[in-house]
Phi, psi and omega in degrees: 000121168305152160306131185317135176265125176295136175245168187295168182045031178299120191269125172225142187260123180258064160342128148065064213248336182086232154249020144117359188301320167289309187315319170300337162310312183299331192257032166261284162298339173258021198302323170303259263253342207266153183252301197222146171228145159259114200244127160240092189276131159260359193276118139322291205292324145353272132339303177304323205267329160287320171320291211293338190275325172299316185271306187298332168257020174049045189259109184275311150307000182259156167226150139255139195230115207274037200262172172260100204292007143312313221245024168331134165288165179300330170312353190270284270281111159086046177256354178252132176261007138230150183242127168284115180200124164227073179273161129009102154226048166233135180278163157128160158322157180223018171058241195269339202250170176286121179310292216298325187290265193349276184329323173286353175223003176200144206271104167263295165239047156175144174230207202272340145345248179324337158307287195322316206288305181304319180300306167323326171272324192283005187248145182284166174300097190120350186287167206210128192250127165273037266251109148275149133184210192257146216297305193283041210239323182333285215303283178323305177302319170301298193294331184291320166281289177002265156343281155335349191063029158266131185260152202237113187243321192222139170217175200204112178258152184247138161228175184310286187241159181279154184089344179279162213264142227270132187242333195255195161193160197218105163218149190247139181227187176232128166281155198060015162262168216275141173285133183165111158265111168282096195280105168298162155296109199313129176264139197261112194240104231245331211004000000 
Protein backbone atom coordinates (compact mmCIF):
# COMPACT_ATOMS: atom_id res chain seq x y z
CA UNK A 1 0.00 0.00 0.00
CA UNK A 2 1.44 3.43 -0.81
CA UNK A 3 1.53 5.50 2.41
CA UNK A 4 -2.27 6.73 2.99
CA UNK A 5 -2.29 9.52 0.44
CA UNK A 6 -3.47 13.05 2.28
CA UNK A 7 -6.54 14.28 0.50
CA UNK A 8 -6.79 18.61 0.63
CA UNK A 9 -7.61 20.19 3.95
CA UNK A 10 -6.85 17.17 5.60
CA UNK A 11 -7.29 17.16 9.41
CA UNK A 12 -5.61 13.67 10.98
CA UNK A 13 -5.63 12.41 14.47
CA UNK A 14 -2.19 10.15 15.12
CA UNK A 15 -3.59 7.35 17.80
CA UNK A 16 -1.21 5.84 20.16
CA UNK A 17 0.96 8.42 18.68
CA UNK A 18 4.15 8.22 20.86
CA UNK A 19 6.45 10.89 20.26
CA UNK A 20 4.44 11.86 17.48
CA UNK A 21 6.69 10.18 14.50
CA UNK A 22 3.77 8.84 12.16
CA UNK A 23 1.83 11.72 12.38
CA UNK A 24 4.93 13.88 11.69
CA UNK A 25 5.54 11.65 9.03
CA UNK A 26 2.51 11.98 7.07
CA UNK A 27 2.88 15.73 7.43
CA UNK A 28 5.90 15.58 5.93
CA UNK A 29 5.11 13.68 2.94
CA UNK A 30 1.91 16.22 2.78
CA UNK A 31 2.66 19.29 3.54
CA UNK A 32 0.38 21.00 0.76
CA UNK A 33 -2.72 18.96 2.00
CA UNK A 34 -2.82 18.36 5.58
CA UNK A 35 -4.46 21.04 7.52
CA UNK A 36 -4.08 19.85 11.04
CA UNK A 37 -2.55 16.93 12.96
CA UNK A 38 -3.51 15.92 16.17
CA UNK A 39 -0.97 13.44 18.33
CA UNK A 40 -2.72 11.43 21.01
CA UNK A 41 -0.53 10.13 23.42
CA UNK A 42 -1.22 8.65 26.90
CA UNK A 43 2.29 8.68 28.16
CA UNK A 44 3.20 11.98 29.47
CA UNK A 45 6.40 11.86 28.63
CA UNK A 46 5.71 11.10 25.39
CA UNK A 47 3.38 13.13 24.81
CA UNK A 48 5.99 15.75 26.03
CA UNK A 49 8.47 14.56 23.53
CA UNK A 50 6.03 14.98 20.56
CA UNK A 51 5.07 18.58 21.91
CA UNK A 52 8.89 19.38 21.99
CA UNK A 53 9.59 17.84 18.17
CA UNK A 54 6.59 20.09 17.24
CA UNK A 55 7.61 23.07 18.80
CA UNK A 56 11.62 22.64 17.80
CA UNK A 57 10.46 22.19 14.24
CA UNK A 58 7.72 25.38 14.06
CA UNK A 59 5.20 23.26 13.19
CA UNK A 60 2.23 25.33 13.48
CA UNK A 61 -0.77 22.99 12.95
CA UNK A 62 -0.01 20.32 15.44
CA UNK A 63 -1.56 19.70 18.94
CA UNK A 64 -0.37 17.24 21.10
CA UNK A 65 -2.87 15.61 23.36
CA UNK A 66 -2.08 13.95 26.44
CA UNK A 67 -5.27 11.60 26.82
CA UNK A 68 -6.10 8.18 26.34
CA UNK A 69 -8.26 7.86 23.02
CA UNK A 70 -11.18 5.73 25.44
CA UNK A 71 -11.32 9.45 26.70
CA UNK A 72 -11.35 12.20 23.32
CA UNK A 73 -12.97 15.04 24.07
CA UNK A 74 -16.13 16.15 22.67
CA UNK A 75 -14.44 18.54 20.54
CA UNK A 76 -13.17 15.47 18.32
CA UNK A 77 -16.28 14.18 17.85
CA UNK A 78 -16.67 13.38 13.79
CA UNK A 79 -13.65 16.57 13.34
CA UNK A 80 -11.52 14.26 11.88
CA UNK A 81 -11.16 13.03 8.33
CA UNK A 82 -8.40 10.57 8.80
CA UNK A 83 -7.39 8.84 11.87
CA UNK A 84 -3.56 7.29 11.88
CA UNK A 85 -2.97 4.43 14.45
CA UNK A 86 0.17 1.95 14.97
CA UNK A 87 -1.78 1.29 18.53
CA UNK A 88 -0.72 -2.09 20.82
CA UNK A 89 -1.18 -4.93 18.87
CA UNK A 90 0.24 -7.78 20.76
CA UNK A 91 -1.50 -10.07 23.45
CA UNK A 92 0.13 -11.76 26.18
CA UNK A 93 1.69 -10.95 29.53
CA UNK A 94 4.17 -8.10 30.16
CA UNK A 95 6.21 -9.57 33.01
CA UNK A 96 9.22 -9.25 31.84
CA UNK A 97 9.35 -5.50 30.24
CA UNK A 98 9.13 -2.53 31.54
CA UNK A 99 5.09 -1.25 31.80
CA UNK A 100 5.94 1.93 30.18
CA UNK A 101 7.91 0.09 26.99
CA UNK A 102 4.87 -2.93 27.37
CA UNK A 103 1.98 -0.66 26.98
CA UNK A 104 3.43 0.40 23.78
CA UNK A 105 3.26 -2.58 22.32
CA UNK A 106 0.69 -4.85 24.01
CA UNK A 107 -2.93 -4.14 24.78
CA UNK A 108 -3.02 -3.26 28.31
CA UNK A 109 -4.49 -0.09 28.16
CA UNK A 110 -6.06 0.30 25.03
CA UNK A 111 -6.97 -2.68 22.54
CA UNK A 112 -8.34 -2.88 18.98
CA UNK A 113 -11.91 -2.25 20.19
CA UNK A 114 -11.35 0.39 21.61
CA UNK A 115 -8.90 1.80 18.57
CA UNK A 116 -12.16 1.17 16.48
CA UNK A 117 -14.47 2.61 18.38
CA UNK A 118 -12.71 6.20 19.47
CA UNK A 119 -12.06 6.28 15.84
CA UNK A 120 -15.43 5.96 14.83
CA UNK A 121 -16.73 8.80 17.21
CA UNK A 122 -13.69 11.40 15.81
CA UNK A 123 -14.09 10.57 12.23
CA UNK A 124 -16.75 12.52 10.09
CA UNK A 125 -18.72 10.44 8.01
CA UNK A 126 -16.92 9.13 5.02
CA UNK A 127 -13.73 9.74 7.00
CA UNK A 128 -10.62 6.97 6.98
CA UNK A 129 -8.62 5.07 9.53
CA UNK A 130 -4.76 3.74 8.50
CA UNK A 131 -4.38 0.87 11.04
CA UNK A 132 -1.08 -1.61 11.64
CA UNK A 133 -1.24 -4.63 13.10
CA UNK A 134 -0.25 -7.85 13.02
CA UNK A 135 -0.96 -9.98 9.42
CA UNK A 136 -2.73 -12.88 11.73
CA UNK A 137 -5.31 -10.58 13.41
CA UNK A 138 -7.17 -9.95 9.88
CA UNK A 139 -10.26 -11.54 10.58
CA UNK A 140 -10.48 -9.92 14.01
CA UNK A 141 -9.56 -6.57 12.37
CA UNK A 142 -12.58 -6.85 9.54
CA UNK A 143 -15.00 -7.39 12.05
CA UNK A 144 -13.87 -5.11 14.54
CA UNK A 145 -14.03 -1.94 12.21
CA UNK A 146 -17.14 -3.34 11.16
CA UNK A 147 -18.55 -3.36 14.32
CA UNK A 148 -17.40 0.44 14.49
CA UNK A 149 -19.14 1.35 11.62
CA UNK A 150 -16.03 1.02 9.31
CA UNK A 151 -16.01 -0.54 6.56
CA UNK A 152 -12.12 -2.24 5.79
CA UNK A 153 -11.71 -0.75 1.97
CA UNK A 154 -7.75 -1.41 1.28
CA UNK A 155 -5.43 -3.95 2.97
CA UNK A 156 -1.86 -4.69 2.52
CA UNK A 157 0.59 -7.49 4.05
CA UNK A 158 3.84 -7.28 5.16
CA UNK A 159 6.95 -10.15 5.37
CA UNK A 160 10.14 -10.41 5.99
CA UNK A 161 11.30 -11.87 2.62
CA UNK A 162 9.46 -12.71 -0.85
CA UNK A 163 7.67 -16.02 -0.41
CA UNK A 164 7.20 -15.65 3.42
CA UNK A 165 4.44 -15.74 5.14
CA UNK A 166 3.28 -12.44 6.10
CA UNK A 167 3.37 -10.94 10.24
CA UNK A 168 2.20 -7.11 10.08
CA UNK A 169 -0.61 -5.83 7.92
CA UNK A 170 -1.69 -2.05 6.63
CA UNK A 171 -5.21 -1.77 6.32
CA UNK A 172 -7.67 1.57 5.65
CA UNK A 173 -10.84 1.45 6.19
CA UNK A 174 -14.12 4.30 5.76
CA UNK A 175 -16.45 5.02 8.42
CA UNK A 176 -19.68 4.48 6.46
CA UNK A 177 -18.67 2.61 3.81
CA UNK A 178 -19.93 0.06 1.37
CA UNK A 179 -18.31 -3.65 2.13
CA UNK A 180 -15.72 -3.96 -0.95
CA UNK A 181 -12.01 -4.84 0.04
CA UNK A 182 -8.91 -4.09 -2.40
CA UNK A 183 -6.16 -7.04 -1.28
CA UNK A 184 -2.87 -5.30 -2.29
CA UNK A 185 0.25 -6.81 -3.13
CA UNK A 186 2.58 -8.15 -0.20
CA UNK A 187 4.93 -5.80 0.44
CA UNK A 188 8.64 -7.19 0.96
CA UNK A 189 10.11 -5.18 3.97
CA UNK A 190 14.18 -5.65 3.58
CA UNK A 191 15.01 -3.35 6.35
Amino acid sequence: MQPVKAKAHEKAADFCAGSGIVGLHFYALNPEKVESVALFEMQKDLSDMSRRSVALNGLKNFTAVNCRVQDIGKEYDEYFSLVLANPPYERGGFENDDYKKAICRKEIEVNLKEIATAASFALKFGGRIALVNRADRLAEVAYTLHEAGIELKRIRFVCGKEGAKPYLLLAEGVKGGKPNTEILPTLVNRR
